[in-house]
C-alpha positions in Angstrom: -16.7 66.6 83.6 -14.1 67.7 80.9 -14.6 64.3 79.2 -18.2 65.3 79.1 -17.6 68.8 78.0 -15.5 67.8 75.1 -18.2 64.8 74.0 -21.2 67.9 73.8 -18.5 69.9 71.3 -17.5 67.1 69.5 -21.1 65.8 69.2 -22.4 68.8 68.1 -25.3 68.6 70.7 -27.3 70.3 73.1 -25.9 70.8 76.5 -29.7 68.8 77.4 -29.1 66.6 75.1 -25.9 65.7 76.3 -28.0 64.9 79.6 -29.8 62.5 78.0 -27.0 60.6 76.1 -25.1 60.3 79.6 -28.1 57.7 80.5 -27.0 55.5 77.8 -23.1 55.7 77.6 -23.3 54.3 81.8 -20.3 55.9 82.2 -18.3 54.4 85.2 -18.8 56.7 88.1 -20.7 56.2 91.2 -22.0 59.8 91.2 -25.3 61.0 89.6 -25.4 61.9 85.9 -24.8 65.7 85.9 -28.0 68.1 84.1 -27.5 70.7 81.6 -27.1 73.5 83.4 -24.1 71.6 86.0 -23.0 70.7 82.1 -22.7 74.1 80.7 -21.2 75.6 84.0 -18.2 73.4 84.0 -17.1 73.9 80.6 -17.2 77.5 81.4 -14.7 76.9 84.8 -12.4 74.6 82.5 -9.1 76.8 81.8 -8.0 77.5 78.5 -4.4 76.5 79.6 -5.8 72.7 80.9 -7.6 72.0 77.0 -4.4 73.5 75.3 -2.6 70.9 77.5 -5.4 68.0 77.2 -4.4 69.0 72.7 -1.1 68.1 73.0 -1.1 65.0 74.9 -3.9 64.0 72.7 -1.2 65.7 69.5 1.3 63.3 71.3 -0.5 59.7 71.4 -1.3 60.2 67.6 2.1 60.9 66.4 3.6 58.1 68.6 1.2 55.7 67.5 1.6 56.3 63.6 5.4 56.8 63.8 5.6 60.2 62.6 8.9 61.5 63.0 8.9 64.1 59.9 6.8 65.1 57.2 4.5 68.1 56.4 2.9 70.3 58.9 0.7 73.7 57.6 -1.7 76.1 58.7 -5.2 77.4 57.7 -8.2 78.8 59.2 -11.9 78.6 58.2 -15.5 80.4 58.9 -17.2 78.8 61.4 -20.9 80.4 61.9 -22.7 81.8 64.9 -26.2 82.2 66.0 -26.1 85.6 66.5 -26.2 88.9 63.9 -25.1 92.3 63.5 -26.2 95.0 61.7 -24.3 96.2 58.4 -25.1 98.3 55.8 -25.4 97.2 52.2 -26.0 99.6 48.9 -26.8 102.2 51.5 -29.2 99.4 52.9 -29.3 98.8 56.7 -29.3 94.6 56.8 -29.2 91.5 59.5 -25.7 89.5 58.8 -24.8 86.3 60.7 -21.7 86.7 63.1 -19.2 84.5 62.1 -15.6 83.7 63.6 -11.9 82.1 62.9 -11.4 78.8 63.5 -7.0 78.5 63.0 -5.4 74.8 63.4 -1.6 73.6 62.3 -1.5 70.2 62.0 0.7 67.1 60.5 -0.5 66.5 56.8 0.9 63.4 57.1 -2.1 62.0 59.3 -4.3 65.5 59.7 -2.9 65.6 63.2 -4.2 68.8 64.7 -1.2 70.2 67.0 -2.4 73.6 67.9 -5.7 75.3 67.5 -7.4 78.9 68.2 -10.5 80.5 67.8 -10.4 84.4 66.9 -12.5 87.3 65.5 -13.6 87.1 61.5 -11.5 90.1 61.6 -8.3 88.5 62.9 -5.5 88.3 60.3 -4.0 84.8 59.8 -0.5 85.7 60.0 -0.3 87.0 64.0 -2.4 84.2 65.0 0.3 81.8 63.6 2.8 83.3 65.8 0.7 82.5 68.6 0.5 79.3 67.8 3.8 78.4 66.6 4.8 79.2 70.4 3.2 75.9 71.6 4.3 73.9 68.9 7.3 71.6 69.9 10.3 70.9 68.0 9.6 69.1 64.3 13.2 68.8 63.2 13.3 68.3 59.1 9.7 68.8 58.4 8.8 71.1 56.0 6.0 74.1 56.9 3.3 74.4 54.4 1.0 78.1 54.1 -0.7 80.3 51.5 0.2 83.9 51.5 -1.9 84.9 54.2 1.3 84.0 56.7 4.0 85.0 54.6 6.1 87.7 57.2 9.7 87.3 58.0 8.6 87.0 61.7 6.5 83.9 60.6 9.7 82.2 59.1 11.6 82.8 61.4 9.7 81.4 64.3 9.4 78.4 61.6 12.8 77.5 61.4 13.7 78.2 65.2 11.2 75.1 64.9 13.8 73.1 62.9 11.4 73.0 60.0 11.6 74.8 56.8 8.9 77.4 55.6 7.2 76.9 52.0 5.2 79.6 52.0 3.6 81.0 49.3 5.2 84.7 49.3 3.5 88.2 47.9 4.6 89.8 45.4 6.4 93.0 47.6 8.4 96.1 47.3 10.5 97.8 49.5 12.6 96.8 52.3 10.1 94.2 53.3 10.9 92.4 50.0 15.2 91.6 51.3 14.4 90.5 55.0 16.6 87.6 56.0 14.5 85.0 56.7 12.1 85.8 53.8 14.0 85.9 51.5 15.9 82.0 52.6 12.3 81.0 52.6 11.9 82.0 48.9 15.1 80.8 47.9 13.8 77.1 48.8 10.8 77.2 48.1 8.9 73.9 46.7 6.5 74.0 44.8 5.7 70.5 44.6 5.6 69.9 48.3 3.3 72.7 48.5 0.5 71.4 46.3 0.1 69.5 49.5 -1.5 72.4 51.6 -4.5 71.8 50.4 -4.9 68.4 52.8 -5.3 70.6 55.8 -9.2 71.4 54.6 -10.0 67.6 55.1 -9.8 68.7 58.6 -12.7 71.7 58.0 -13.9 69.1 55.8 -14.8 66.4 58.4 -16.2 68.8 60.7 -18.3 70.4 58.6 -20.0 66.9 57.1 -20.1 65.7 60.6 -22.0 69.0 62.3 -21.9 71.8 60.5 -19.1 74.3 60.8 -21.1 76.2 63.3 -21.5 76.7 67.2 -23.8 77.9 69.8 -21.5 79.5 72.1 -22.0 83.2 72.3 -19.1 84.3 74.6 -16.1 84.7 73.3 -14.1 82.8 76.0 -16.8 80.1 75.4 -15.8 80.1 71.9 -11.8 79.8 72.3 -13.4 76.5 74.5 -15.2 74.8 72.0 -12.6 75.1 69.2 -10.1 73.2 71.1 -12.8 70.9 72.4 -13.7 69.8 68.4 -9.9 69.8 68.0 -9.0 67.2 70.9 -11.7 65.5 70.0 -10.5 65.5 66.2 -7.5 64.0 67.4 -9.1 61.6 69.7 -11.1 60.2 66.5 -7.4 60.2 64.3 -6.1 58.1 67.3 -8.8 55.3 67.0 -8.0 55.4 63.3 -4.3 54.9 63.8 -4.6 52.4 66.1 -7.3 50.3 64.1 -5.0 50.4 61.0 -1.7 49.0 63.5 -3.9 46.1 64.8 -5.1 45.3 61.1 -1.2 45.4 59.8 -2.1 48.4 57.3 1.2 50.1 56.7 0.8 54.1 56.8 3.4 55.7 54.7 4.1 59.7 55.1 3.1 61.4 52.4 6.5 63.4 52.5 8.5 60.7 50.5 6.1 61.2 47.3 6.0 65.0 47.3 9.7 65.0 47.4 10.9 65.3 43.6 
């Protein structure tokens, strides 16, 4: 059922429609194909720890298959849209908006591996919800950590180079006593800018998803929400792991991109 549940996110499709398409993939089970409704309530019992779990095994196979021992890893979050509204006011005009939300991921430039993802509030600021994620992340010895200002804090490097990666991060321009913290101020001191042109690969990422279906999701609830962005991000990675393992069987060599943004 969580194979399922991560096809109807990935898909972009109806939780009915995904009762139909079970008909045709004759899946290999000796059990009758599950309805919509049996659908929708198992994606709502699936934990949040068991898909975060599911992302890294799936973070895993990718980077073992291309060979990725180094490279660039960043962060960046995008709008993703909702069916629902709330009311604002405008010019002293009372008006409908679309609720939208966050949609974080880090991932591996090198191959647009997505290692950690999160859904939050439009509202949410970038640079705590790194933190959060940087948590899961495992060890990338000699990579180098690529993010606009929106993450620059001195809690955000350090966590990065507990990691054994360097940050190049684009820092504020700040005053104060904020302006000499330790690790902020290392961060500045090596900063590349070369290396951080590449930033900008992560939106392939938003990119594909947005060609694909639409940046965009059904899922009212909140919790239901957190579920489907890590759904679309396994199944990200699921889609990077056929591509990988396609380009190994027709001897393409895949180079990371780190040895021609080094100067």
């Amino acid at each position: 059922m969580v194979v399922i549940c991560i096809l109807t996110a990935t898909l972009g499709i109806s939780y009915r429609n995904m009762q139909t398409l079970l008909y045709l993939l004759r899946l290999p089970w000796q059990e009758p194909v599950p309805d919509h409704s049996t659908i929708q309530e198992a994606f709502k019992r699936v934990p949040e720890n068991y898909l975060n779990r599911i992302l890294a095994v799936s973070a895993g196979l990718c980077i073992a298959e291309s060979g990725w021992v180094k490279g660039i890893v960043a962060a960046d979050s995008t709008g993703v849209e909702t069916d629902r509204y709330e009311t604002v006011e405008v010019k002293m005009k009372t008006s409908r908006r679309r609720i939208s939300i966050k949609y974080h991921v880090t991932a591996v430039l090198d191959y647009n591996i997505i290692v950690a993802a999160k859904i939050t509030s439009q509202r949410t600021a970038d640079s705590p919800t790194l933190r959060q994620m940087l948590k899961n992340l495992p060890q990338m010895e000699g990579s180098i950590f690529n993010a606009d200002k929106a993450y620059d804090s001195d809690m955000n490097c350090m966590l990065i180079y507990a990691k054994g990666m360097k940050p190049n991060i684009k820092q504020r321009e700040t005053e104060g006593p904020n302006r000499g913290l330790r690790h902020r101020r290392r961060a500045a001191e090596e900063f590349n800018e070369v290396v951080y042109r590449y930033r900008g690969l992560v939106e392939g990422i938003f990119g594909a998803e947005e060609v694909e279906n639409g940046l965009k999701t059904r899922c009212r609830l909140r919790k239901m929400q957190r579920r489907w962005g890590l759904a679309i991000a396994i199944g990200h990675n699921l889609a990077v792991y056929n591509r990988l393992r396609c380009a190994r069987q027709l001897n393409i060599e895949l180079k990371s991109i780190l040895l021609n943004a080094e100067p």
